[in-house]
C-alpha positions, 0 to 999 in steps of 0.5 A: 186423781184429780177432777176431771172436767165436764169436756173431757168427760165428754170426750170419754164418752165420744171415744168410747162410744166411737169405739162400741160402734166400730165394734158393731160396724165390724161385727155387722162385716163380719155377719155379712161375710158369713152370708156370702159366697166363699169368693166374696167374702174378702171384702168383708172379711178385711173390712170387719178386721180394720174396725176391730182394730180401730175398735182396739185402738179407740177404746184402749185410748178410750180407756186412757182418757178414763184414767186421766193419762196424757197417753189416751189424749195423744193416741185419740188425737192421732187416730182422729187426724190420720183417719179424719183428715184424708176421710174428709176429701173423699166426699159425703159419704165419709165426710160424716165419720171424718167429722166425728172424728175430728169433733173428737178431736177438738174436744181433747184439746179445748181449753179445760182439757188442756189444763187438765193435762198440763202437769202431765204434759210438763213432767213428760218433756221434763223427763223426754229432756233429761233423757236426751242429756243423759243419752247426749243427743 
């Protein structure tokens, strides 16, 4: 395996610190549901389960980028702007989230990231095109 460089062991390291404290959050969800009334517990209940799974999704990502895969620098990249964008429009409150999660994001596609990915990134449209010829479409 190549060397990775400095910004992308960064990255590693803020996805998947990203995704110990949405385990946590989700936890402490979880712990608050077990001290409420039956009828109040939903919200936590709903919430702890969407961090979770934000949780799963970041750290397989996470996970990805460790390895040096293309695959965990494009699901990180999607999460982040599908939960980071529309975070930011809805005030202070999430605009701090929203802005950790899009400095994720711009770490994945800094410059030395993107040379590290660069042959990973040609030989999957190489093979995206031969699929296409192969199928006719």
């Amino acid at each position: 395996m190549r060397h990775k460089p400095g910004v992308l062991r960064l990255a590693t390291g803020w996805w998947l610190t990203l995704a110990l404290a949405a385990l946590a959050v989700g936890a402490g969800f979880f712990g608050n549901a077990a001290l409420r009334d039956p009828g109040q517990r939903t919200g936590f209940i709903t919430l702890g389960l969407a961090l979770c799974g934000a949780a799963v999704v970041l750290g397989t990502g996470g996970y990805q980028l460790w390895r040096g895969r293309l695959a965990g620098r494009t699901t990180l990249t999607w999460f982040g702007l599908i939960a980071g964008i529309p975070m930011l429009t809805r005030g202070l409150r999430f605009g701090l989230p929203a802005m950790v999660l899009l400095i994720g994001v711009v770490l994945l596609w800094l410059p030395a990231s993107m040379s590290f990915f660069k042959d990973q990134s040609q030989s999957a449209r190489a093979a995206r095109k031969a699929e296409r010829s192969r199928t006719g479409r």
